[in-house]
N, C-alpha and C positions, 0 to 999 in steps of 0.2 A: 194670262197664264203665269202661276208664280214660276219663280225662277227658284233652282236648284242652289242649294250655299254649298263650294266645296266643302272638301271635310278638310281641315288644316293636323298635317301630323304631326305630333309634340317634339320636338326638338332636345336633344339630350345633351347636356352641357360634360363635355368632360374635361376635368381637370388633366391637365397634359403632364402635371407633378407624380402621377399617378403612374405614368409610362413609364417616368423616368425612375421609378422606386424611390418617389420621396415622399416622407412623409408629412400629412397636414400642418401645416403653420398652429403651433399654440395659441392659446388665447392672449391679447394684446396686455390683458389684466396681469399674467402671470409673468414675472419679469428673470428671467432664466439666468441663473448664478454661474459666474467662471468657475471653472474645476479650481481648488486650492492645491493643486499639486504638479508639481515640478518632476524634471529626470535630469539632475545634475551627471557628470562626469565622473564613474568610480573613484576612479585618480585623484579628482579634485577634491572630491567629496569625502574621501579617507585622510588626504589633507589636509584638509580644514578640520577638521573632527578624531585626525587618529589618537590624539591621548585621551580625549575622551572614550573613545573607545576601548581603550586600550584598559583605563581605569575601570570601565564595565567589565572587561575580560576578566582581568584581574581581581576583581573581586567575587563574582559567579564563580570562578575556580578555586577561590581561598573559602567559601562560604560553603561549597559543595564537595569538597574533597574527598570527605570520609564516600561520601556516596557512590565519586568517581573511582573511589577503589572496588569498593563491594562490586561494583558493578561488572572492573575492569574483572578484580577474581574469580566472579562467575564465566567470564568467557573463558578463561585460562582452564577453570576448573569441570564445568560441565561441556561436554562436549554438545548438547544440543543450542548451547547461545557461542558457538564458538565461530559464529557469521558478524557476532558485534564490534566484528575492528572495521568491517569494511562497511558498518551503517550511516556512518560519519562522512563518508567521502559520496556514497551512493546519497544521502540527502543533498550534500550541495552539487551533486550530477544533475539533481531533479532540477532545482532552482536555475542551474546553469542552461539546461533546456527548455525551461519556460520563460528566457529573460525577455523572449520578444512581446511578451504578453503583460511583462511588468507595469504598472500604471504608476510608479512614480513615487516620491513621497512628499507629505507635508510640507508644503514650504511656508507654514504657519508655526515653525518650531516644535516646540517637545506639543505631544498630544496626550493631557493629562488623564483625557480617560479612561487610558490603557493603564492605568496602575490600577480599574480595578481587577483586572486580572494578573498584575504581581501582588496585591493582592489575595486572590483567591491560589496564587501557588504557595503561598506564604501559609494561610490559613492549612492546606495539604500536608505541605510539610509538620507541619506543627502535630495536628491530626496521627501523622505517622510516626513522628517522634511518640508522640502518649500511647500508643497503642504496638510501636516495635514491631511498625511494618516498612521495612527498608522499602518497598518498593515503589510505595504511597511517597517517599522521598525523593526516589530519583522521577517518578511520575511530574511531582511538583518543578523540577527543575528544567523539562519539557516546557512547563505549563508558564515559566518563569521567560523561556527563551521566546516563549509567541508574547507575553506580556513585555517583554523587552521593545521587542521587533514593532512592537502597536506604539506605545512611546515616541520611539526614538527617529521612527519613517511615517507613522502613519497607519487608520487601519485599512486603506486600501492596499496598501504594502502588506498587513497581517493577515490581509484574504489572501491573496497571492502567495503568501508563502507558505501556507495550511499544510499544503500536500507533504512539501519537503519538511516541515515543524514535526508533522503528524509521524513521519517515516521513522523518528526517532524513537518512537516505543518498540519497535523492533528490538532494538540494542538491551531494550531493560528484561531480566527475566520474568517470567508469568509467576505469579501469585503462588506460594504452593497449594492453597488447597484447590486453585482451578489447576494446575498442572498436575496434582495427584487424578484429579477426578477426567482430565482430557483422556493423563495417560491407560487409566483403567479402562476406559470406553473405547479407544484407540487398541489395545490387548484385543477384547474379546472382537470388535470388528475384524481384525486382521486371523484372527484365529475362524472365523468363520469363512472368509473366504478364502485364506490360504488352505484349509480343509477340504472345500468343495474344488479349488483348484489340482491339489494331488489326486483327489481323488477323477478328476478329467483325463490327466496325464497315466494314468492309470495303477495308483498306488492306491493299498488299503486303508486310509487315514480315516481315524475317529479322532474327534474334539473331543476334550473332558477337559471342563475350566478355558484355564488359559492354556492346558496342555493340548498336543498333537500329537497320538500315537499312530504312526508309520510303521504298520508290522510291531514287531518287538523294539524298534527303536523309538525313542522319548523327543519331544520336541519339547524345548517350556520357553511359551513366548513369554518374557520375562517385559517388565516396562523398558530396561532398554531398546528394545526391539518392537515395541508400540508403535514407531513411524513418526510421531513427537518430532523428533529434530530434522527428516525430513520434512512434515507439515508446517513446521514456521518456514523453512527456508522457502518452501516454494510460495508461500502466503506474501511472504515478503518481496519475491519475484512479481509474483503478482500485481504486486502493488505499483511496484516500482513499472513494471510496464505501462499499466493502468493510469498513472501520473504522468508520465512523459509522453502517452497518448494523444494521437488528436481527435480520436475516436468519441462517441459520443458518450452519454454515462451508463445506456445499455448494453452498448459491447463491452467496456470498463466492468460492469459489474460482472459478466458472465464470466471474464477471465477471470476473474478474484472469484467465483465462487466453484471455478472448474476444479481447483485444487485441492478440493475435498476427494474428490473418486481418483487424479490423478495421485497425490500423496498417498491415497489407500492402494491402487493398485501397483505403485513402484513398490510398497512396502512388503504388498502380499506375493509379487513376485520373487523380491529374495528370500522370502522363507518359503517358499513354492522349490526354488532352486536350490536350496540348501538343503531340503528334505530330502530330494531327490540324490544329489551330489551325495550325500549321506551313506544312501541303500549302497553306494560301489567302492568305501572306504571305512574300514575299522581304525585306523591309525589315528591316535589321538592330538598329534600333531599338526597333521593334514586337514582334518576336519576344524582345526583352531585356525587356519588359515585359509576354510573356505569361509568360516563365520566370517572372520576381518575382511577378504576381498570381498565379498557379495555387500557385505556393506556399505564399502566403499563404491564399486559400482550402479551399488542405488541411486547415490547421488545426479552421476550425467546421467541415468534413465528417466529419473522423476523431472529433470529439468529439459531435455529433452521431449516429452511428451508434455510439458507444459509448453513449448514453443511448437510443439505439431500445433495445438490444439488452438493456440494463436496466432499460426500462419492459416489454417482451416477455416477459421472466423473470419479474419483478413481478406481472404480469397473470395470467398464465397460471397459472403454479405458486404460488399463494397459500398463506400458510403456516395451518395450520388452527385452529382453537380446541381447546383441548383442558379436558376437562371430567371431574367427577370424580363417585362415584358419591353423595355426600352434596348434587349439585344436583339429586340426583331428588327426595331425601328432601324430602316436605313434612312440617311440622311440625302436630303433636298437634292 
């Protein structure tokens, strides 16, 4: 009588690196190169290098002056870039918040092939001079200070410092013809819904144009009153949250993009409120002073509701803990 063979059951090899969250060993062929970058000592490192620095300073500011003016005039002069003194401190905020994350720089000396981006700000500038567009100017001097920064650290230094590089267009004004053509699109939006909003509250308002007729009184939503200078400011908030975030790059993005309907509705409610405030006063002087305040009020509203709407996001959608299979393991 034949005899029966067990059945022998396959035996499953596991790698125990695998528990541990590590990953597979590379190939023995590929021979994995030391990082070239070092994290000297601020202190030291300005030390040994401050006139050199100091000679970069100095001459980025003697080369770019005209521009630093224009620039500095338009904050002074237009009230809707009158946020660009505090752009400068709010980018090295960013950088100071993400020092933990810094990777270092070059300890291979200057990194030659970040001139070609002093370079291409060169080329910009140049471009902007021919063509008498200041802003193509000051653009290029942004573009001059990441090609700096890739040089002089590194470009794993010049990833890193993207965010806070990047924050500095903020400071420069927008183009006019994209700021004629936001501010005109910005008008008729806010006139559409500060319309439909009177007319909730229960006032008779017709749109025509840019105008708002409330009864026999006249509303003219004029470009200053477009929302324009609240919609940078709060874009700019955004950003600046968004950067200093630990959050992922889809909650990052939703706050930067919430500022569209937040900017519009801080906007349409001052002209909501001032239509109204209107109906209960004829005095020409009182009515000039609810324009001014309600203006000014827009300001902590629109910022305001841009922090509702990212402690909302915050709360809700919490980011999760993530865990691995060697915190099961307990040990022997």
């Amino acid at each position: 009588m034949a005899r029966r063979r067990k059945k022998v059951r396959p035996t499953i090899a596991i790698d125990q690196r695998a528990f541990a969250g590590e990953s597979e060993p590379r190939s023995r062929s590929k021979k994995t190169e030391a990082s070239p970058l070092c994290r000297p000592s601020p202190m030291a490192w300005v030390a040994s290098h401050g006139v050199f620095l100091f000679v970069l300073l100095a001459a980025m500011a003697y080369a770019y002056w005209p521009t630093l003016q224009w620039v500095a005039e338009n904050w002074i002069r237009e009230p809707d870039y009158s946020h660009g003194w505090i752009v400068l401190p709010l980018a090295l905020s960013i950088a100071l918040a993400r020092r933990d994350s810094f990777p270092g720089i070059s300890s291979g000396g200057v990194c030659w092939s970040g001139l070609w981006l002093v370079g291409f700000a060169i080329a910009v500038r140049v471009v902007g001079r021919l063509i008498y567009a200041d802003f193509m100017d000051a653009w290029s001097f942004v573009f001059l200070i990441g090609g700096c920064v890739w040089v002089v650290f590194g470009r794993a230094a010049l990833v890193w410092s993207i965010p806070a590089i990047a924050f500095l267009f903020f400071a420069i004004p927008i183009p006019y013809q994209a700021e004629s053509l936001l501010s005109f699109q910005l008008q008729g939006v806010a006139t559409a819904i500060s319309t439909a909003g009177l007319r909730v509250i229960g006032q008779p308002a017709v749109a025509e144009g840019h105008l708002i007729w409330v009864g026999a009184e006249k509303l003219n939503i004029e470009p200053a009153c477009s929302g324009l200078r609240i919609f940078v400011g709060l874009m700019a908030t955004a950003y600046y949250f968004a950067a200093v975030s630990a959050r992922n790059w889809g909650d990052r993005l939703v706050l930067i993009l919430s500022v569209i309907p937040v900017a519009l509705v801080a906007n349409s409610t001052r002209i909501v409120a001032t239509g109204w405030l209107y109906q209960w006063t004829q005095s020409a002087d009182l009515r000039h002073a609810i324009h001014d305040y309600s203006g000014l009020l827009m300001i902590p509203l629109g910022f305001a509701l841009m922090y509702a709407v990212y402690w909302y996001w915050s709360t809700v959608y919490r980011p999760l803990e993530q865990v691995v299979a060697r915190d099961f393991l307990q040990p022997a």
